[in-house]
VMD Tcl script that builds the backbone (N, CA, C; Angstrom):
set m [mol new atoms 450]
animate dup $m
set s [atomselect $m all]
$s set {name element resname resid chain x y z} {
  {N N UNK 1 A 0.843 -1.184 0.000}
  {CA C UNK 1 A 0.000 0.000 0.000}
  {C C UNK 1 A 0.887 1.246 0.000}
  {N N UNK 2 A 0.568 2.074 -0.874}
  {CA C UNK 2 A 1.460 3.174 -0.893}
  {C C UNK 2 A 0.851 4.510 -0.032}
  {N N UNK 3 A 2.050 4.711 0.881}
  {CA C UNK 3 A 2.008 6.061 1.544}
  {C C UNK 3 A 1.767 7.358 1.055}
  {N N UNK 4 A 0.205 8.464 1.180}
  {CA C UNK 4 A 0.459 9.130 0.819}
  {C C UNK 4 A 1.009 10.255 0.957}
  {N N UNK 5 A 2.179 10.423 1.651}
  {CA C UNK 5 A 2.679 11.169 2.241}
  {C C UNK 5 A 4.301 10.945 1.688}
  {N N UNK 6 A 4.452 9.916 0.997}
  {CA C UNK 6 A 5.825 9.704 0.233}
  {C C UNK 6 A 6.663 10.356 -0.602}
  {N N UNK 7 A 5.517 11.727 -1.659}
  {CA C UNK 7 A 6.281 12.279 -1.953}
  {C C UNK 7 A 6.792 13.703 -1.774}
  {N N UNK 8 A 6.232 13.194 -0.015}
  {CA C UNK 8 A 7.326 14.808 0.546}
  {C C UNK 8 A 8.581 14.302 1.717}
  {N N UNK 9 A 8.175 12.862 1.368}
  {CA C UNK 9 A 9.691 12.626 2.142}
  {C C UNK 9 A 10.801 12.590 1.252}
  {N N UNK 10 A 10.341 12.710 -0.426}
  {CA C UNK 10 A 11.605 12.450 -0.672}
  {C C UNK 10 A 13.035 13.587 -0.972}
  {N N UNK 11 A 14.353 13.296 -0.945}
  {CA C UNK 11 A 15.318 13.917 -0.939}
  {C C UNK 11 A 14.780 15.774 -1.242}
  {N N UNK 12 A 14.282 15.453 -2.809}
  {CA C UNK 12 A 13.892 16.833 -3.732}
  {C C UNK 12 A 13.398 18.048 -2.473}
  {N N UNK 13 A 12.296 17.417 -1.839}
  {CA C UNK 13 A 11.043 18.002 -0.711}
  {C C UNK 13 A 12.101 18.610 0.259}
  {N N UNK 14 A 12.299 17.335 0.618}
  {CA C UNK 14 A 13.574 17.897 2.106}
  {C C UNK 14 A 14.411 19.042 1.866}
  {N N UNK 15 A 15.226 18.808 0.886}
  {CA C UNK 15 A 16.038 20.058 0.252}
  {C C UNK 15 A 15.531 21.347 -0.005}
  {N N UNK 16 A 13.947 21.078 -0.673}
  {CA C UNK 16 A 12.943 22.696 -0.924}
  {C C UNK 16 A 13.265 22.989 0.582}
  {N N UNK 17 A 12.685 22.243 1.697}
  {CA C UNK 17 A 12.294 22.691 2.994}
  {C C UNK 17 A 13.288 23.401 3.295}
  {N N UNK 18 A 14.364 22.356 3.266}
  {CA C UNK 18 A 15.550 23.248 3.931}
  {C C UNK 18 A 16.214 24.615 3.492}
  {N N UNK 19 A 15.897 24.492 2.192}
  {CA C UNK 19 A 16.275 26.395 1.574}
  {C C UNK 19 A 15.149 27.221 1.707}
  {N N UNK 20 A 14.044 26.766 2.166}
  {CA C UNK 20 A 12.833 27.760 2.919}
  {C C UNK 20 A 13.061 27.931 3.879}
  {N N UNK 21 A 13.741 27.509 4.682}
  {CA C UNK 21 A 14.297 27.638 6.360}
  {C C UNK 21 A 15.328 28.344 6.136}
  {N N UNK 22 A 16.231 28.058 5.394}
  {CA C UNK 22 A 17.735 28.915 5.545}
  {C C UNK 22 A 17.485 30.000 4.949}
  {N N UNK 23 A 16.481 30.296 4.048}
  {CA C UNK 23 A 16.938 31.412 3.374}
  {C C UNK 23 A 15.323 32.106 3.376}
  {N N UNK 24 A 14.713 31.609 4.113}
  {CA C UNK 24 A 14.132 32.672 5.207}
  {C C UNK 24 A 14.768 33.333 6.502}
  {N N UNK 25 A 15.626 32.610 7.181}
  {CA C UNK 25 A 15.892 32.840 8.386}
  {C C UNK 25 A 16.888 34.216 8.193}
  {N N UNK 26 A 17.448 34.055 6.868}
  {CA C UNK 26 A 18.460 34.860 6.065}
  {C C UNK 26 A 17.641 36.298 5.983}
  {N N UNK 27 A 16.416 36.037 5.300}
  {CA C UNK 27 A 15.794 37.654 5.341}
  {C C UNK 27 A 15.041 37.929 6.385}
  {N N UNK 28 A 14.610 37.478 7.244}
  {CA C UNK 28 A 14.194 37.761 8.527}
  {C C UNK 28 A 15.125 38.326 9.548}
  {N N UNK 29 A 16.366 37.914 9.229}
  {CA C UNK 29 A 17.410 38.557 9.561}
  {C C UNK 29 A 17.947 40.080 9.067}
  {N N UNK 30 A 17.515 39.597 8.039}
  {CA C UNK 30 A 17.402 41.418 7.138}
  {C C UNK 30 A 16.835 42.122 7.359}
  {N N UNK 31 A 15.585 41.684 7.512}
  {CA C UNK 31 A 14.228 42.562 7.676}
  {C C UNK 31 A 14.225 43.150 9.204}
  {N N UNK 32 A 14.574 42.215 10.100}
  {CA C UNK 32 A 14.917 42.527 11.739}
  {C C UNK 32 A 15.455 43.645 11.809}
  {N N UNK 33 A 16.741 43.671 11.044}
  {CA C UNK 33 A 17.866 44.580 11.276}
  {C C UNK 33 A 17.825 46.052 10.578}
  {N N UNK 34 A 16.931 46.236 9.274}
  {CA C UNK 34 A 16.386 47.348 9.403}
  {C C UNK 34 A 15.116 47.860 9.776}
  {N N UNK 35 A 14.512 46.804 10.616}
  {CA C UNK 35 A 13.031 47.491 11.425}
  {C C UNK 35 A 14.109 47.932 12.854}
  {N N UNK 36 A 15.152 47.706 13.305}
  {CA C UNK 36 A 15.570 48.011 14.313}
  {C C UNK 36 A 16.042 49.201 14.196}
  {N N UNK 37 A 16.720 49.470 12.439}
  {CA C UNK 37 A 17.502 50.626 12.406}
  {C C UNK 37 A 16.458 51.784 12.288}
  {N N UNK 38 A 14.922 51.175 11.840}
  {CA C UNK 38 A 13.892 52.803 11.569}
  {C C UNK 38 A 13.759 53.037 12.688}
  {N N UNK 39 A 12.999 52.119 13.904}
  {CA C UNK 39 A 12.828 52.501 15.124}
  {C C UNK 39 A 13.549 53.114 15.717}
  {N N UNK 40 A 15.059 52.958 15.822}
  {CA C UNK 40 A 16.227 53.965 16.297}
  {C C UNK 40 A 16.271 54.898 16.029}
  {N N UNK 41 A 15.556 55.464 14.869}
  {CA C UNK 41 A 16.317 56.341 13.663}
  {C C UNK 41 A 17.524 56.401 13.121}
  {N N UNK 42 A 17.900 55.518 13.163}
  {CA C UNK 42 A 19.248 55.741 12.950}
  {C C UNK 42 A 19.455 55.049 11.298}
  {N N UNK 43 A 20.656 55.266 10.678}
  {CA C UNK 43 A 21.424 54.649 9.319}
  {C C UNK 43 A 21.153 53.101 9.545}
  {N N UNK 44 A 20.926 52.643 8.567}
  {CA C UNK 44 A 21.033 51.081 8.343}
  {C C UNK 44 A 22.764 50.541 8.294}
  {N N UNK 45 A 23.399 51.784 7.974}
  {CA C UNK 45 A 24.893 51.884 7.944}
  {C C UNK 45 A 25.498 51.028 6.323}
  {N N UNK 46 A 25.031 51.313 5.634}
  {CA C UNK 46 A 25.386 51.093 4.279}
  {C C UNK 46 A 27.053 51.330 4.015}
  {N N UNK 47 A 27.860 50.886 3.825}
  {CA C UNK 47 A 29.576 51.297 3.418}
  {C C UNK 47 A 29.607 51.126 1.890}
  {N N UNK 48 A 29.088 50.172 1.122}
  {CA C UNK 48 A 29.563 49.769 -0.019}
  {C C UNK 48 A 29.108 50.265 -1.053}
  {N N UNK 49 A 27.879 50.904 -0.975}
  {CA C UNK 49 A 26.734 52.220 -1.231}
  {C C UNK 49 A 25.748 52.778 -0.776}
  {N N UNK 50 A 26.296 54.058 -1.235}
  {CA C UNK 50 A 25.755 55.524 -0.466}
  {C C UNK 50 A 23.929 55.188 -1.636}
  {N N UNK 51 A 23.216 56.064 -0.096}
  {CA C UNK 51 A 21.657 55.768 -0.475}
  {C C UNK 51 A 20.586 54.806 0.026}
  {N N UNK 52 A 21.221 54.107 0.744}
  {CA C UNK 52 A 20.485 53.409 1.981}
  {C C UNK 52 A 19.639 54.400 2.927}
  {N N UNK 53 A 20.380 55.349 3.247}
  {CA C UNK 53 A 19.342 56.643 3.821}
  {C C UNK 53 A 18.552 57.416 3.268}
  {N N UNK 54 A 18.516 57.205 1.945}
  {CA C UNK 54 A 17.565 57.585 1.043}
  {C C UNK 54 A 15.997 56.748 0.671}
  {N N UNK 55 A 16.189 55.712 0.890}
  {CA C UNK 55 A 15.689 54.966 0.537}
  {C C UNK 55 A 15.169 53.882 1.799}
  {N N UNK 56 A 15.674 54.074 2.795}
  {CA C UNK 56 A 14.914 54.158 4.091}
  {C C UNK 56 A 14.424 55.043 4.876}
  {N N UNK 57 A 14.458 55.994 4.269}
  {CA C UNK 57 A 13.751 57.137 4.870}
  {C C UNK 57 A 12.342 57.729 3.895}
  {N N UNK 58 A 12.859 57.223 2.787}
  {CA C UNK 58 A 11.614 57.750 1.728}
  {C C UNK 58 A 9.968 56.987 2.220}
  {N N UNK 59 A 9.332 58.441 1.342}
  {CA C UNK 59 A 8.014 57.692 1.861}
  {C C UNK 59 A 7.550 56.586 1.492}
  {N N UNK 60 A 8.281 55.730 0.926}
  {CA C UNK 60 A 8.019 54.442 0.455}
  {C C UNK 60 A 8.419 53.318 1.702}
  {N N UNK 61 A 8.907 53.540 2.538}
  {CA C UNK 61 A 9.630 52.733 3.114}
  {C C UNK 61 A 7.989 52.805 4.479}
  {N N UNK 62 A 7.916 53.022 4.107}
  {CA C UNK 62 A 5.966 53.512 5.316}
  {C C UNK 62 A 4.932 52.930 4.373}
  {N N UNK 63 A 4.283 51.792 4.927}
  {CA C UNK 63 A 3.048 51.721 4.638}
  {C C UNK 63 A 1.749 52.034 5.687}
  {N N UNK 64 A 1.393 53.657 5.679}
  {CA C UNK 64 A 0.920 54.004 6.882}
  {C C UNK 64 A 1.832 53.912 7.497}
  {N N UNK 65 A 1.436 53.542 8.997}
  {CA C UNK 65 A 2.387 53.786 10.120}
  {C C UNK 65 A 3.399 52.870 10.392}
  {N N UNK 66 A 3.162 52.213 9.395}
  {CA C UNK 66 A 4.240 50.670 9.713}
  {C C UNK 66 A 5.679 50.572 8.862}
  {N N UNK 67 A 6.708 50.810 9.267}
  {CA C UNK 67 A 7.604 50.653 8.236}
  {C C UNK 67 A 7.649 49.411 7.387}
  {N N UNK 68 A 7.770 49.169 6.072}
  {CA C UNK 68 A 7.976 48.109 5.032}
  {C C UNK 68 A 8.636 47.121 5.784}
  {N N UNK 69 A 9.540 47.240 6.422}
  {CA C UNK 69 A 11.122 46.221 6.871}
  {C C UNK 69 A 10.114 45.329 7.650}
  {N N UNK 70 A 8.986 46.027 8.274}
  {CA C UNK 70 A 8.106 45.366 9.633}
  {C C UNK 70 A 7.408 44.552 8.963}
  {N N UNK 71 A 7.141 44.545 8.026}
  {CA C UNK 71 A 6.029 43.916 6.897}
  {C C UNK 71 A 6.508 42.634 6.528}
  {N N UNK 72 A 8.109 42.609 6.564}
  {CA C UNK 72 A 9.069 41.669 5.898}
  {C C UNK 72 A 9.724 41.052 6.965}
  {N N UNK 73 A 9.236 41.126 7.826}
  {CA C UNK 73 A 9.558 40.313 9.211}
  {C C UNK 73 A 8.548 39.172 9.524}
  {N N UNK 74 A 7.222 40.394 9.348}
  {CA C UNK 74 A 5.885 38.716 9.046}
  {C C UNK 74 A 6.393 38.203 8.020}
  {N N UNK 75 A 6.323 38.783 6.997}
  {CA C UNK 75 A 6.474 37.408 5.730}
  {C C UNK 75 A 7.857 36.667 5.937}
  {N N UNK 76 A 8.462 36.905 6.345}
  {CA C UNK 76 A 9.727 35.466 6.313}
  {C C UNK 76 A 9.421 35.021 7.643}
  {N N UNK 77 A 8.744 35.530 8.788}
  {CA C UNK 77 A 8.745 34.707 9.713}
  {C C UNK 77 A 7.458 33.982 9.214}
  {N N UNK 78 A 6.906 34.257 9.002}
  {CA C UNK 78 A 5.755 33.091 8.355}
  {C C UNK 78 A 6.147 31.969 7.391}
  {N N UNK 79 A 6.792 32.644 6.591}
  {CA C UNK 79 A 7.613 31.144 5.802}
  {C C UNK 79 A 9.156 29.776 6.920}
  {N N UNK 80 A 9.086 30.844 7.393}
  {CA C UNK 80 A 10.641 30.642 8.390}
  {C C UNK 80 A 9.154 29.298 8.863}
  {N N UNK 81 A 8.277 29.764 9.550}
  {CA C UNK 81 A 7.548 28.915 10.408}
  {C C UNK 81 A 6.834 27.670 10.185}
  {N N UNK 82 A 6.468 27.942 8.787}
  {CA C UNK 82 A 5.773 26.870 7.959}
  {C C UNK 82 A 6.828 25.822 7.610}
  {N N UNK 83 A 8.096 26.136 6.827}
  {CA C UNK 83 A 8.733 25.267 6.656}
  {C C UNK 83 A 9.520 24.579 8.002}
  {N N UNK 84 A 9.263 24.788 8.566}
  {CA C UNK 84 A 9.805 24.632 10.349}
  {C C UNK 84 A 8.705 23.073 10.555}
  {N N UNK 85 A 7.662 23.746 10.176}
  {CA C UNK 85 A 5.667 22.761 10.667}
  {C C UNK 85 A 5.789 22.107 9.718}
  {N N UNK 86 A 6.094 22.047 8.145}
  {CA C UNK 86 A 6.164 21.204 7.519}
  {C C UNK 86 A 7.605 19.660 7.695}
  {N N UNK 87 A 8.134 20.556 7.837}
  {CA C UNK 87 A 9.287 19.511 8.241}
  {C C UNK 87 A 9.498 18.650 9.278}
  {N N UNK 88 A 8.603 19.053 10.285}
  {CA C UNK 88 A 8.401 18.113 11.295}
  {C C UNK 88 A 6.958 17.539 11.230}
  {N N UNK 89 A 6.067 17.984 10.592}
  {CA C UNK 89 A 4.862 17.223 10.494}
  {C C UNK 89 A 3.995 16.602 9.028}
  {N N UNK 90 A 5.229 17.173 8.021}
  {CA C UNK 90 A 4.857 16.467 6.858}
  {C C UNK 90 A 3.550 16.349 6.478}
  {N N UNK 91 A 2.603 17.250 6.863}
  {CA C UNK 91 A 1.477 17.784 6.192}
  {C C UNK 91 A 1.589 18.531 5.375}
  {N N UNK 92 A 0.789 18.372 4.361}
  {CA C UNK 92 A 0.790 18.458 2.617}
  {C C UNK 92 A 0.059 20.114 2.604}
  {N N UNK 93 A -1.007 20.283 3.145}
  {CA C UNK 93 A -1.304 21.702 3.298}
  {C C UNK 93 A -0.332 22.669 3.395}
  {N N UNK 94 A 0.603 22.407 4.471}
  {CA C UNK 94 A 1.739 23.368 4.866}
  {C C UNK 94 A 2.711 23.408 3.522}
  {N N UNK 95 A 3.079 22.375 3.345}
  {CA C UNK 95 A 3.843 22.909 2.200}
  {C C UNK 95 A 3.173 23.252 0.792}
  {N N UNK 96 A 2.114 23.385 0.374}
  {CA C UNK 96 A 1.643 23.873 -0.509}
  {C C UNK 96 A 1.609 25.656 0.059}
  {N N UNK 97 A 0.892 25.859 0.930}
  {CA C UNK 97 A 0.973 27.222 1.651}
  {C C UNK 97 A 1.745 27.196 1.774}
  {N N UNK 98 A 3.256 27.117 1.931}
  {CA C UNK 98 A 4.496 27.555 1.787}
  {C C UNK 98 A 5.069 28.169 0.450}
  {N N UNK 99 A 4.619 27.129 -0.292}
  {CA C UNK 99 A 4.879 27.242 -1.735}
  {C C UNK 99 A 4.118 28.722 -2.288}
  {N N UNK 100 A 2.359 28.445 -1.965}
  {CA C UNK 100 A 1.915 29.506 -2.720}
  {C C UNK 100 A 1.637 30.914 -2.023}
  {N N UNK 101 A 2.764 31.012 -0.694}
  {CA C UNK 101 A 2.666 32.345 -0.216}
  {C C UNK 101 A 3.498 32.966 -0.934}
  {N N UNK 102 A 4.933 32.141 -1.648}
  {CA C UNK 102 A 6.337 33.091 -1.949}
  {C C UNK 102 A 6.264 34.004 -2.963}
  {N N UNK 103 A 4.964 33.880 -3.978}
  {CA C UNK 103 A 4.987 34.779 -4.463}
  {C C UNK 103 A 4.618 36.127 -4.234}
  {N N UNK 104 A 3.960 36.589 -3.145}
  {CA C UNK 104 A 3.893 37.804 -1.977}
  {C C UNK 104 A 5.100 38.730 -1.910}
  {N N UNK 105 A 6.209 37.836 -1.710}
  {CA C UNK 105 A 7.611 38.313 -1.536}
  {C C UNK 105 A 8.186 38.665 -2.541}
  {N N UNK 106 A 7.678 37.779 -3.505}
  {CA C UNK 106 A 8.549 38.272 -4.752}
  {C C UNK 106 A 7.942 39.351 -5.772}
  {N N UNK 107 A 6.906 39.734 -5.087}
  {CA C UNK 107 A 5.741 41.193 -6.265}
  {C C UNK 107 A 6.106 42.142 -5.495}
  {N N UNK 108 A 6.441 41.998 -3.648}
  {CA C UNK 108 A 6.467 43.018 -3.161}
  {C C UNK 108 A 7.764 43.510 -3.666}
  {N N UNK 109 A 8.848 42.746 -3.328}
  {CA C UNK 109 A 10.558 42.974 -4.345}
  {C C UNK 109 A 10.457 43.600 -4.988}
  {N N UNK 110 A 9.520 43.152 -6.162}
  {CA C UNK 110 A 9.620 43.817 -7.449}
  {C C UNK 110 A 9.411 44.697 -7.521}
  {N N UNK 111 A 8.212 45.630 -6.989}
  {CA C UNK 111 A 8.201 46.845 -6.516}
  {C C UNK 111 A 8.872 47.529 -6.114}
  {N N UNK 112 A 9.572 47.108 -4.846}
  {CA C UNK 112 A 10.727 47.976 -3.870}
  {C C UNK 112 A 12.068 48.164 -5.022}
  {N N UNK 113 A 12.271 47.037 -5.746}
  {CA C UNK 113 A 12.772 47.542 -6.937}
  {C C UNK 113 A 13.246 48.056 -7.741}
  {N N UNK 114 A 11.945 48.039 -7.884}
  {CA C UNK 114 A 11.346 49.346 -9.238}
  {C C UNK 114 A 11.528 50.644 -8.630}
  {N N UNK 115 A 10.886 50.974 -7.502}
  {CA C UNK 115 A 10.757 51.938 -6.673}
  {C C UNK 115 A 11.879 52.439 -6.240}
  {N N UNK 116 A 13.161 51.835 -5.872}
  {CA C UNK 116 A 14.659 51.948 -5.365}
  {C C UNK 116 A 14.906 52.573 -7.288}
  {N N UNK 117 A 15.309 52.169 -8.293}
  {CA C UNK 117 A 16.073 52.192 -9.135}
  {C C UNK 117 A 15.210 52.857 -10.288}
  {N N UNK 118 A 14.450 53.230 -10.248}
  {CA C UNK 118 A 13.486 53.943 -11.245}
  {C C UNK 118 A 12.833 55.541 -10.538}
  {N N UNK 119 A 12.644 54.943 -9.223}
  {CA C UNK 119 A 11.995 56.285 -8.589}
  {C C UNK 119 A 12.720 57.120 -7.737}
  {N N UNK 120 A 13.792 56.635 -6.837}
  {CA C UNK 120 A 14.428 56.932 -5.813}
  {C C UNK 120 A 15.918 57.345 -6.387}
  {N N UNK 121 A 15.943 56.745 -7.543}
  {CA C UNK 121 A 17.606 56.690 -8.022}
  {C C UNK 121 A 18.410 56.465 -6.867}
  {N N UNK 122 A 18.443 55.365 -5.862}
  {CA C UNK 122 A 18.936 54.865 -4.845}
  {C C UNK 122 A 18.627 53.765 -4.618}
  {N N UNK 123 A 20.167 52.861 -4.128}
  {CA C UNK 123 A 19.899 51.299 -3.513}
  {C C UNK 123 A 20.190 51.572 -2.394}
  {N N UNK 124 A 19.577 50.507 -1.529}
  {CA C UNK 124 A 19.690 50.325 -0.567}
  {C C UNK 124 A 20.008 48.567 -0.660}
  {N N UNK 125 A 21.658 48.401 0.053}
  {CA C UNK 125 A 21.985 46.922 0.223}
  {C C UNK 125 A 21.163 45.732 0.824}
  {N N UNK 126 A 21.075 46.518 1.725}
  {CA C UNK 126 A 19.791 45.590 2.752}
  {C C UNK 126 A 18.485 45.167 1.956}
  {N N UNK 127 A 17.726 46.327 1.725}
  {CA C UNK 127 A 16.610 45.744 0.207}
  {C C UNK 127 A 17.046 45.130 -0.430}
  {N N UNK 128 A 17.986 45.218 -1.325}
  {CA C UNK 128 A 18.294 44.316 -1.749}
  {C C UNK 128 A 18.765 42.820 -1.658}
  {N N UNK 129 A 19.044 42.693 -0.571}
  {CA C UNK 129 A 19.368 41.755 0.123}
  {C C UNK 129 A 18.307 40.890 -0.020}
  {N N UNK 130 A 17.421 41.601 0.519}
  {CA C UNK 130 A 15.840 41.255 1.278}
  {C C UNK 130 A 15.289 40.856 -0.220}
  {N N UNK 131 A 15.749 41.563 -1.192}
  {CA C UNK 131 A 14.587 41.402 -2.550}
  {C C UNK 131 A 15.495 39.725 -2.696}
  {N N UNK 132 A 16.731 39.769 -3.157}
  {CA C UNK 132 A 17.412 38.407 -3.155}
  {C C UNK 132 A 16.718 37.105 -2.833}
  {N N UNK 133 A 17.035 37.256 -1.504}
  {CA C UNK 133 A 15.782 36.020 -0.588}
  {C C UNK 133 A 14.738 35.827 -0.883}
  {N N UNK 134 A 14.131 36.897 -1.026}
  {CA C UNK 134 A 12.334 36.636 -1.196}
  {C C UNK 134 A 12.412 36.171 -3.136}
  {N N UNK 135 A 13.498 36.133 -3.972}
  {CA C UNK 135 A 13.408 35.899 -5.607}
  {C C UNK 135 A 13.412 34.773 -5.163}
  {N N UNK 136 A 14.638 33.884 -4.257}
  {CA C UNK 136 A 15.053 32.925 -3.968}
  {C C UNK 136 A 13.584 31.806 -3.360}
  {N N UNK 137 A 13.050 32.828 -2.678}
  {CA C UNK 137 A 12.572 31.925 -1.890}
  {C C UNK 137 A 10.836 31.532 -3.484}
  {N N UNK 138 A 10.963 32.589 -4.375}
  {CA C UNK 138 A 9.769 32.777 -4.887}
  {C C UNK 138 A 10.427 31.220 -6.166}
  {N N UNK 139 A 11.790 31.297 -6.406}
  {CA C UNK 139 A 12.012 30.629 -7.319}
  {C C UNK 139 A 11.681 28.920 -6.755}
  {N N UNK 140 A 12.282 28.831 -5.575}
  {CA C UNK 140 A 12.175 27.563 -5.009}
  {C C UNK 140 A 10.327 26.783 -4.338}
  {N N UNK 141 A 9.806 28.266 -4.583}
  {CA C UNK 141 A 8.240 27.997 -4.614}
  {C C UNK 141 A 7.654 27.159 -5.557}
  {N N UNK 142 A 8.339 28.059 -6.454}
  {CA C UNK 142 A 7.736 27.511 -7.890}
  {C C UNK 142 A 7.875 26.244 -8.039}
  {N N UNK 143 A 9.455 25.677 -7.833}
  {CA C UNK 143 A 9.981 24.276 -8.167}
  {C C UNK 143 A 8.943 23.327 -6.984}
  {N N UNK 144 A 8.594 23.809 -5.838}
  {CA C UNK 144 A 8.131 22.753 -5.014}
  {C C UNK 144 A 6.654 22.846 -5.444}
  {N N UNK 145 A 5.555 23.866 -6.096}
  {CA C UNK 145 A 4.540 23.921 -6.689}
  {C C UNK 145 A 4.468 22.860 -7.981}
  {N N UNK 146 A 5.811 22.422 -8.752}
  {CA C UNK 146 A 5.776 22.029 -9.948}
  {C C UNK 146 A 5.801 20.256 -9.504}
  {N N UNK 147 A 6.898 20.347 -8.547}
  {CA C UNK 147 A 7.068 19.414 -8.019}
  {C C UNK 147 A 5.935 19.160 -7.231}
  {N N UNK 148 A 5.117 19.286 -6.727}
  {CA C UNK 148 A 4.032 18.971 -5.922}
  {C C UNK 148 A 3.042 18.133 -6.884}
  {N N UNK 149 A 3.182 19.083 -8.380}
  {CA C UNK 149 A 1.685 18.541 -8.902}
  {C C UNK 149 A 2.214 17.244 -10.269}
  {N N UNK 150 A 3.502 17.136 -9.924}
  {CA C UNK 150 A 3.747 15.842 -11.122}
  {C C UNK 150 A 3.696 14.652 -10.264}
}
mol reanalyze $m
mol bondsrecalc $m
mol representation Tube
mol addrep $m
């Protein structure tokens, strides 16, 4: 009798999980560290390019009263968490909702973006950082969405 739960034990699954864990934990780490730097007021401390204070301070970086960075703390801690629940409980829900949240992360990116390099004429490393992870995490969505349904 075949298990239906077999094809998220295998190798492929485990591996999605585990780069949803690492490379969430990666922008949650990002996202932490400049919700700490708005609340301070202070520089995100950019060295390698100038415009991080541009671009964390712009009114883009506010949705309402909430800074963006705060926004990007739920979303990777929500993925950080799921792939955490999926991996120890190998329910099929969770990793589909894992899968079909990442694209959230990766429209909001695209925006911040667009918005950094079209509107702001300024990067900010850390966004970028943050956009990185969330492509990463949107690309490895996809593969475990594709992989889910063959």
């Amino acid at each position: 009798m075949n298990n239906p739960f077999s094809i998220y034990l295998k190798p492929a699954v485990l591996l999605l999980t585990g780069l949803f864990f690492l490379i969430s934990l990666l922008g949650l780490a990002d996202a932490t560290y400049l919700t700490v730097a708005h609340y301070r007021a202070g520089s995100p401390g950019c060295v390698l390019i100038e415009g991080c204070d541009l671009v964390t301070t712009s009114v883009y970086s506010m949705l309402g009263p909430i800074p963006v960075a705060l926004l990007g703390i739920f979303y990777y801690a929500t993925i950080f968490v799921l792939s955490l629940l999926f991996a120890t409980t190998q329910k099929i829900r969770l990793f589909r909702l894992l899968c079909f949240l990442t694209p959230l992360g990766f429209l909001a990116s695209l925006w911040f973006v667009y918005l950094q390099l079209s509107v702001l004429d300024a990067i900010c490393l850390y966004c970028m950082g943050s956009a990185l992870s969330s492509t990463l995490l949107f690309i490895f969505g996809m593969i475990g969405i594709r992989y889910h349904r063959s």
